[in-house]
N, C-alpha and C positions, 0 to 999 in steps of 0.2 A: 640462485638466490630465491628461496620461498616467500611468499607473499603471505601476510599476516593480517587479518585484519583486527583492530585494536577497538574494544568497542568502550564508551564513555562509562563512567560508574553514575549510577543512578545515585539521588540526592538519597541521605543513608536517613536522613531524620524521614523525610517521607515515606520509604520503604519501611520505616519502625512503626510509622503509623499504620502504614496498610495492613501490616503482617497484626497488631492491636485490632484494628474492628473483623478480623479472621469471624469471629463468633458472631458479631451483628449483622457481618453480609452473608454468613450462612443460613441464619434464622429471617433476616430480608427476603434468599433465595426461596427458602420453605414455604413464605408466607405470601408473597406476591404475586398480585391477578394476573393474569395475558390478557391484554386491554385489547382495543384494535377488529380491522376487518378479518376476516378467516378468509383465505385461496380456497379452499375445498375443505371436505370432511379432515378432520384430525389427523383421522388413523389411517387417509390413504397414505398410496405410497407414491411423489413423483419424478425419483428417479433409482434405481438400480446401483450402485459402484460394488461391485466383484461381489460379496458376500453380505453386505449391508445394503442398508438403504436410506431414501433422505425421507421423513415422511415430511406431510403436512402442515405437521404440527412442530417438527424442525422450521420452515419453510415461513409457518406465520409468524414465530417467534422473531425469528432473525428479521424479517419483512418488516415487523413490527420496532423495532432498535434501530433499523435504518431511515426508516421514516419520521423515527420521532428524534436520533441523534443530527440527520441533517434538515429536517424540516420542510422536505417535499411533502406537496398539500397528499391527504388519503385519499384521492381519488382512483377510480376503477384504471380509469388511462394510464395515470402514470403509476400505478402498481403495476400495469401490463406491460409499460416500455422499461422497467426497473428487475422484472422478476426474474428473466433469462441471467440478467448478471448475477442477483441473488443464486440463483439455483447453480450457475458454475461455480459460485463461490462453493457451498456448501458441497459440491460436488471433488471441489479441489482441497478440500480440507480435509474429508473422507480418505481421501485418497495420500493425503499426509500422512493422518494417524495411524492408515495399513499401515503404510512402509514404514512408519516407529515401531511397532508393532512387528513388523516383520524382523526388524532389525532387532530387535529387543530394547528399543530407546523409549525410556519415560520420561515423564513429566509429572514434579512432585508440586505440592501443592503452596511453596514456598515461592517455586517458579511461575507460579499463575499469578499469585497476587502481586509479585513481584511486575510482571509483564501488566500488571491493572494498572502499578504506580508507573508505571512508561505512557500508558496512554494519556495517565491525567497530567503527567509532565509535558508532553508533548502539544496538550490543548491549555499549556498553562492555568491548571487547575491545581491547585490544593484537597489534600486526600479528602477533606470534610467538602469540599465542594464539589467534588467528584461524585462523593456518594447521594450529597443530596441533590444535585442533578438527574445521578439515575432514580430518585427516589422522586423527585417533581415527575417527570417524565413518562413513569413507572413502564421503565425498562427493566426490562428481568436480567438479573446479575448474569443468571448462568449460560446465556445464550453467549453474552459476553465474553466469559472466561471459558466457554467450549472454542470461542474463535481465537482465544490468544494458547489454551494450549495447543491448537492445531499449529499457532504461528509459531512456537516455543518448539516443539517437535520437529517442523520442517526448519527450521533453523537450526536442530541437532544436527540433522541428517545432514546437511550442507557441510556444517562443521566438522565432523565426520566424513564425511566422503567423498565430499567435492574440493572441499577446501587441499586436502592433501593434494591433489592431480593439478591444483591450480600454481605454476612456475613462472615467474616472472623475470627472462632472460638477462643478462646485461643487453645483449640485442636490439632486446626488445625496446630497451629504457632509453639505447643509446638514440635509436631510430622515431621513438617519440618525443626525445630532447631536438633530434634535429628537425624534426615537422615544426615544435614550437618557435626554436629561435625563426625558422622560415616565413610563421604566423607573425614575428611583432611586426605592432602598427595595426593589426588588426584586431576585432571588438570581441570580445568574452564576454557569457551573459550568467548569472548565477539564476538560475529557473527551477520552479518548481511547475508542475503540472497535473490534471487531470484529465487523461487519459481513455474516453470510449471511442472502443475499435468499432467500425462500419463490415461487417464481414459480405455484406449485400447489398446491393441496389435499393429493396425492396424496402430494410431497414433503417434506410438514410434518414428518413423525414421523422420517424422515432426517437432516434439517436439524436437527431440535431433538437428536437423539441424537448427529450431531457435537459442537455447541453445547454439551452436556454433558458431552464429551468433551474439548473444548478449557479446561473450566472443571476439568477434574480436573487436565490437567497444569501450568495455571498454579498451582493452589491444593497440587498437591505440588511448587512448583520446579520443575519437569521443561523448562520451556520459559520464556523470556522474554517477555514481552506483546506486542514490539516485532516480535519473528520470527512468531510466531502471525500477528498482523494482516498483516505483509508475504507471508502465504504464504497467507495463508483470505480476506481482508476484501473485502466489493467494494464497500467506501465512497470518497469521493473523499481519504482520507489515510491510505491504508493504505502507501502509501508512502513515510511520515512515522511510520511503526512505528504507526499508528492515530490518532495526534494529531488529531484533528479543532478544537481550539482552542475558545476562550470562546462557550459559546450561554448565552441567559436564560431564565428560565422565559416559559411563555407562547407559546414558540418551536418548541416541541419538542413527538414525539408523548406525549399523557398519560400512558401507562404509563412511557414514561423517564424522565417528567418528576417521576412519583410516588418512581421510585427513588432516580432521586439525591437527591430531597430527605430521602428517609430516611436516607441513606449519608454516611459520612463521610471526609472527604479521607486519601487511599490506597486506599480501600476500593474490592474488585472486587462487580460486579453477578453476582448468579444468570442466564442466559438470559433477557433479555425478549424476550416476544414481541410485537410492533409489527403495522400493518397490512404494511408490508413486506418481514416476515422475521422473524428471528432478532438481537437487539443484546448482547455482552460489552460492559460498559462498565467502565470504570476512572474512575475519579473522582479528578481529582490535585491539585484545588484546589475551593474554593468560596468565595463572596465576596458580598457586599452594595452593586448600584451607588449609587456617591453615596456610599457611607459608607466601606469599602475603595478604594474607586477614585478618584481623582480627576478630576473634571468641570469641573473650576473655570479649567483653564488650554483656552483652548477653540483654543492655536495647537499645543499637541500630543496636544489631542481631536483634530484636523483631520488631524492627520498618521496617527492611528491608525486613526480610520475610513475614510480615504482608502487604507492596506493590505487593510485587510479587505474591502472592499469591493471592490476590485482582486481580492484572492487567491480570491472566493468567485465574480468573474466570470470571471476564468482559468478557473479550475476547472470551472463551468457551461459554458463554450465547448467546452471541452478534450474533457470527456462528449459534447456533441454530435458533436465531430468525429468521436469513435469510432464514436459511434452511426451517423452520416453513411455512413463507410470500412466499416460491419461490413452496411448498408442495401443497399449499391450493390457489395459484394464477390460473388464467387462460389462459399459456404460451406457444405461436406458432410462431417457429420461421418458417422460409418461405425459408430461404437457408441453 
């Protein structure tokens, strides 16, 4: 039994709109300044990916869209504890569009603005208030839509290549139906998350002083939880605005596991700190299996578990393939 994943239709009147201002966000792109601090000269260059490179001017743009979509203050510090992730991002995008590239997978330009009207759906925006956001803001369009056709390309390639190898046994379904019924009585938590990994000691006090930084401007409004995660997180559903979906306790590391349980649905987490990193959690539901949930019907237990288990081996392939293309690349970054 293949696993499918079924993705939601985008709202069709809003897609009509985006696909209409086509000509006024390309004469927008033509026309609009780079506002903002500069990292270094333009035209250096500071990192390497195999036969390309990320320059500076890649580097301030993007820098520039993150700062002013989530509303971290423009200081020297936290551009320094922000840049490392900026620069793998852009490092891990490079390294998308090879392997399109390689593969001969494109991305037309229906599918860009298409993926613009995903983002403004997803920050509950209206296409006319999408645009004049980036237009208050003066975010440059094209730094924008360079990042979603990287996103749009690596989501060929999954569809494409990974998705096929992905099998979801009866076995498999059977043996997660029996962990569940084993779990009722106990607490399910619907989370979303942002996600900075701690790769060092040295790092810690960086990472945690972002992390407190990003809980200020959620807790004054300043930022949306969904843009945060899509611009900071380097969990597997940060591009799902953080959504990481239903875990149980038992499942999860102790410290998040302690939090949620004290927390109540809406409620944002203080920074925990995990073996991992750093975790923002949002907490948008919680539930009791077996008593909330129904278990009883065991033909759309089957269908449910057989997504999830699908969506969480996509996801596990998808990580390695990165890991794979970032193993076997030839990767120098320069600061």
């Amino acid at each position: 039994m293949s696993y499918q994943v079924i993705s939601a239709d985008l709202n069709k009147e809003a897609i009509l709109l985006i696909k209409l201002l086509k000509i006024c966000l390309f004469a927008f792109i033509l026309t609009l300044p780079f506002q903002g601090k500069t990292y270094a000269d333009p035209n250096s260059i500071m990192a390497i990916v195999n036969d390309d490179v990320v320059t500076s001017a890649e580097f301030n743009t993007r820098m520039d869209m993150v700062i002013k979509t989530s509303n971290i203050p423009n200081k020297k510090e936290v551009i320094a504890r922000v840049a490392p992730q900026v620069l793998n991002i852009l490092i891990e995008e490079k390294l998308q569009t090879q392997e399109a590239k390689r593969l001969d997978i494109s991305v037309t330009n229906d599918e860009i603005y298409d993926g613009l009207a995903r983002i403004a759906q997803q920050n509950n925006l209206s296409i006319e208030d999408f645009q004049a956001m980036l237009k208050k803001r003066n975010i440059d369009p094209q730094t924008l839509a360079d990042q979603v056709t990287a996103e749009i390309a690596w989501g060929k390639i999954v569809s494409q290549r990974i998705r096929p190898l992905v099998d979801v046994t009866e076995r498999d379904v059977d043996a997660r139906i029996a962990q569940i019924k084993a779990s009722e009585g106990r607490q399910e938590f619907l989370v979303a998350e942002i996600f900075l990994p701690v790769t060092s000691d040295a790092e810690d006090a960086e990472v945690a002083a972002l992390a407190n930084n990003l809980i200020t401007q959620l807790k004054q409004g300043k930022a949306p939880f969904p843009v945060l995660a899509q611009q900071f997180s380097q969990s597997a559903g940060a591009n799902r605005g953080g959504v990481v979906g239903w875990i149980q306790e038992g499942q999860i590391d102790p410290a998040i596991e302690a939090a949620l349980k004290s927390m109540k649905a809406e409620e944002l987490s203080t920074p925990i700190r995990a073996k991992d990193g750093y975790h923002i959690i949002a907490l948008k539901e919680k539930r009791i299996i077996g008593k909330d949930t129904d278990t009883s019907n065991i033909n759309v237990l089957k269908v449910e578990v057989t997504n999830e288990l699908g969506q969480n081996m996509l996801e596990m392939r998808a990580r390695r393939y990165m890991r794979e293309l970032k193993s076997q690349a030839f990767i120098e970054r320069r600061v």
